[in-house]
C-alpha positions in Angstrom: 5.0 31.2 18.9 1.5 29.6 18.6 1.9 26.0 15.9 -0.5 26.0 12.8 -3.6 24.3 13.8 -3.7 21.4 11.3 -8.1 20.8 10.8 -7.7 17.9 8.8 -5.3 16.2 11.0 -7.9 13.4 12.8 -5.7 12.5 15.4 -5.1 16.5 16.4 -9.3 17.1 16.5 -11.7 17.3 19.6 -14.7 14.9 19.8 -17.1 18.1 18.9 -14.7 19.6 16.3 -14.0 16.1 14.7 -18.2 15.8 14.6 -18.3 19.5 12.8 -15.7 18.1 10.5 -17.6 14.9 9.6 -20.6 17.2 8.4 -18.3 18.6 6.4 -16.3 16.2 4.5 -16.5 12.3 3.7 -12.9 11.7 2.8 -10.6 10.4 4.9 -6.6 9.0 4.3 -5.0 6.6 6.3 -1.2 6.6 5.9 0.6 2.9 6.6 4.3 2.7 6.1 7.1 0.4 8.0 9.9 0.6 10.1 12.8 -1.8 8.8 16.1 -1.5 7.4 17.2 1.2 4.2 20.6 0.0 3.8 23.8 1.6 5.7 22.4 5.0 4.9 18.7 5.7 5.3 16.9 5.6 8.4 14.6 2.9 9.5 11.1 5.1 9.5 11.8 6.2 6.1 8.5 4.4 4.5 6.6 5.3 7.5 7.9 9.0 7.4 6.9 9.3 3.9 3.5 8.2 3.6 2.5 10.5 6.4 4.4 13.2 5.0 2.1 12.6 1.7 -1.1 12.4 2.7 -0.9 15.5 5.2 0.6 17.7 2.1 -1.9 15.8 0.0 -4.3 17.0 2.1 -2.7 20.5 3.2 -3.0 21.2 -0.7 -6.9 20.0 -1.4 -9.4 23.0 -1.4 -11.7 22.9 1.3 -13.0 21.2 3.0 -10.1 19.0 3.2 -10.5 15.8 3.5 -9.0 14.2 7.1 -6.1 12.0 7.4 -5.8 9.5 10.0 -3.2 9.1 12.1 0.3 6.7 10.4 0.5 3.1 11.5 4.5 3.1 11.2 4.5 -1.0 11.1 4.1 -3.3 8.3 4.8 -6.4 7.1 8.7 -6.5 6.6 9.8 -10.2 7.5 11.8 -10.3 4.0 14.0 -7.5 5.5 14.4 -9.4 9.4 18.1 -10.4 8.9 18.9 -6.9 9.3 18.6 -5.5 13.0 16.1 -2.9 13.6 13.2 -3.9 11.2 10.0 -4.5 13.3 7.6 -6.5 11.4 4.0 -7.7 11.9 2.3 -10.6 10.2 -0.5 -10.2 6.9 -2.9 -11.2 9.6 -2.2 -8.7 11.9 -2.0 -5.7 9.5 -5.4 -6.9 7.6 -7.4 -7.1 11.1 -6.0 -3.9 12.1 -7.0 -2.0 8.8 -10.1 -3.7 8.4 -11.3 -2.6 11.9 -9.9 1.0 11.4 -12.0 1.1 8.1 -14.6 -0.2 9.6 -14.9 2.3 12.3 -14.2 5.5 10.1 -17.3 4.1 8.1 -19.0 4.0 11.6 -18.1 8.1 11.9 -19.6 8.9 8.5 -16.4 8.4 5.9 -17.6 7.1 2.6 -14.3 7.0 0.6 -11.6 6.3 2.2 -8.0 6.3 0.5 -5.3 4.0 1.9 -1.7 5.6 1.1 0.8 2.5 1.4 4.6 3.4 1.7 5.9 0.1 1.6 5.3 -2.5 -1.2 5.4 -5.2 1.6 2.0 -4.4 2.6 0.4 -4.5 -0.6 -1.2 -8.0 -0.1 -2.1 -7.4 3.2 -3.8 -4.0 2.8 -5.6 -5.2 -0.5 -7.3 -8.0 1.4 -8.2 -5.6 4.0 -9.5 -3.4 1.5 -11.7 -5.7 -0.2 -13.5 -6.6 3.5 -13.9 -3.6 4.2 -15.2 -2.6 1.0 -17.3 -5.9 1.6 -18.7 -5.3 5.2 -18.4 -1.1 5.2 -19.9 -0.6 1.9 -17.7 2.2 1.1 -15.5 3.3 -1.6 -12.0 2.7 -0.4 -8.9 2.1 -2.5 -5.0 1.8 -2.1 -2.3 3.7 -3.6 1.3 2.2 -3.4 2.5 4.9 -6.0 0.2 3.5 -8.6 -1.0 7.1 -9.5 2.5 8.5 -10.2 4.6 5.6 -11.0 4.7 6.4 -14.6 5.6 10.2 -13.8 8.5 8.6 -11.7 10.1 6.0 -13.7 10.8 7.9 -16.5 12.6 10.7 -14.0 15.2 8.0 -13.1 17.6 5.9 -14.7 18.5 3.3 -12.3 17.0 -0.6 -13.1 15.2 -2.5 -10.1 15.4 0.9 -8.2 13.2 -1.0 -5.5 14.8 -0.3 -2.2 16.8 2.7 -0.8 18.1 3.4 -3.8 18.0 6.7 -6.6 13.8 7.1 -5.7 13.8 6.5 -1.8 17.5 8.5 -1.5 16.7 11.6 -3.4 13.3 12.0 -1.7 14.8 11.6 1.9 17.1 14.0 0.5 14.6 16.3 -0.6 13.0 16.6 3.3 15.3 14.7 5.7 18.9 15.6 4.5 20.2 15.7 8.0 18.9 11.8 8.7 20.9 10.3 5.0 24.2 9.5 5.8 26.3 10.4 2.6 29.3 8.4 3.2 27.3 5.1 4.0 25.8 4.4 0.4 26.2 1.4 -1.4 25.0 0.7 -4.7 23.7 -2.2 -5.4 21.6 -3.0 -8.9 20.5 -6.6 -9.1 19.9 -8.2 -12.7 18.3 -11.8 -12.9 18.9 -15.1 -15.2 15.1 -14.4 -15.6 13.8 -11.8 -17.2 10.4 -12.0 -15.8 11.9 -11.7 -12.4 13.5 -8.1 -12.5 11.3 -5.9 -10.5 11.4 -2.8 -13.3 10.5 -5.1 -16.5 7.3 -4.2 -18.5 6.5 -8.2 -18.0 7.3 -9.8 -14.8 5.7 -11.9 -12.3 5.2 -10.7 -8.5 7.7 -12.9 -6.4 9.1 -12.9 -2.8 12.3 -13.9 -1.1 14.4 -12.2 1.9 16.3 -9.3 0.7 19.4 -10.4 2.3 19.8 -13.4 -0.2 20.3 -10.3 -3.0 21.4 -7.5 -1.5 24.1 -7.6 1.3 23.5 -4.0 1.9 20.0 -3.9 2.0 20.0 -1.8 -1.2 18.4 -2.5 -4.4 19.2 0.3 -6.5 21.7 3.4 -7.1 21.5 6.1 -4.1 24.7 7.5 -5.7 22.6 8.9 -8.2 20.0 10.9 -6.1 19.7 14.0 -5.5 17.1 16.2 -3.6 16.0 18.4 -6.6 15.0 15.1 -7.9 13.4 14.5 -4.7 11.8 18.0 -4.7 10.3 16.9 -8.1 8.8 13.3 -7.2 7.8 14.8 -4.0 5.5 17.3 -6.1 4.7 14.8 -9.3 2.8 12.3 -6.0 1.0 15.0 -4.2 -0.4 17.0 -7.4 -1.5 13.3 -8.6 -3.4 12.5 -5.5 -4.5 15.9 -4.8 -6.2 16.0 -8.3 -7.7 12.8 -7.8 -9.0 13.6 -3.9 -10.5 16.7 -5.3 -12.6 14.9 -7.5 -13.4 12.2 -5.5 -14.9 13.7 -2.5 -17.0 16.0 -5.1 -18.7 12.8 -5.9 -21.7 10.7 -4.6 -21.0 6.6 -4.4 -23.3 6.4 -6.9 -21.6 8.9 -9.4 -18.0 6.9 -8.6 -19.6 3.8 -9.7 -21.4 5.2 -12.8 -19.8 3.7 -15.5 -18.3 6.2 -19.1 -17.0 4.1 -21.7 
């Protein structure tokens, strides 16, 4: 039985078909996830396996033409999570010169707006900063989503506090597509609360801060993966991609001037 042929899979084109394709469409998303530690009971690729896993459906769902995603970098900056054996992790430095030349380079082929879909929070600082060079050098529209578009949508599905790390989100989606890889009998719920308000991770008014998980969490966990499910997966699952999909569709119907005119 012949596979699908995936056209907006980059990595999966020919140098004339990706050169038909890049008449075609501007758009381009470039998944970056990790491979580290998800507590007793979720595998290690889960962030990596996830934001791949959106940006094809994201894309699989646009009209055409699609726009192209890029192949996954599975590493990321994940140092915090090192005391637990089988995290890889690679420094800001090294994930900011990486991006930055990948964005730079998908400029070079003709993408104008270029979406980076980041699975782990740990990258955030690192993939902002290459971003904003990119942005500085490229002269393109480019932008990163670490769930900022559905968040929202999300946190009023669950009712777990500082549900942060393989815990009711992370569990019910790798339930909702990897069932087989979560193993049941391993969870541990762990639900941290601080002295200082500002420091929980789900409070309305708190301050970004950073320490190795392993001086919370002996589990890894931060959260409740008792109380996922994969309907509730199913359901975040489709909340991200129609959210990104509505908001690729009008972005690669749009000139760079008409993204920066300004409506007030």
């Amino acid at each position: 039985m012949q596979a699908e042929k995936k056209e907006y899979l980059w990595g999966e084109l020919t140098w004339p078909e990706a050169k038909v394709r890049l008449r075609t469409t501007d758009v381009a998303m470039l998944p970056v996830g990790a491979v580290e530690q998800h507590g007793p009971h979720l595998p290690l690729d889960t962030d990596a396996f996830d934001a791949e896993f959106l940006a094809t459906e994201v894309a699989r769902h646009c009209s055409d033409p699609k726009p192209l995603v890029l192949p996954v970098l599975p590493f990321g900056v994940s140092y915090h999570h090192e005391d637990f054996k089988g995290t890889i992790s690679v420094s800001n430095e090294a994930l900011t010169r990486f991006v930055y030349d990948i964005g730079v380079s998908v400029a070079k082929n003709g993408i104008n707006k270029l979406v980076i879909i980041n699975g782990h929070g740990g990258n955030s600082p690192a993939l902002n900063q290459a971003a904003q060079m990119i942005n500085h050098d490229a002269h393109i529209f480019i932008c990163v989503d670490s769930g900022e578009t559905s968040d929202p949508d999300i946190e009023s599905m669950i009712k777990t506090s500082n549900d942060v790390h393989a815990g009711e989100i992370e569990t019910s989606t790798a339930l909702a597509n990897r069932p087989h890889l979560v193993r049941i009998t391993r969870m541990k719920k762990f639900v941290p609360h601080f002295s200082i308000h500002y420091l929980n991770f789900s409070a309305k008014r708190s301050v970004e801060w950073y320490a190795r998980t392993s001086k919370i969490s002996a589990s890894g966990v931060l959260g409740d993966p008792s109380a996922a499910s994969a309907e509730k997966g199913r359901r975040i699952w489709e909340i991200m991609i129609k959210n990104l999909v509505e908001f690729l569709e009008k972005l690669k119907t749009m000139t760079l001037d008409e993204i920066y005119d300004k409506h007030y």
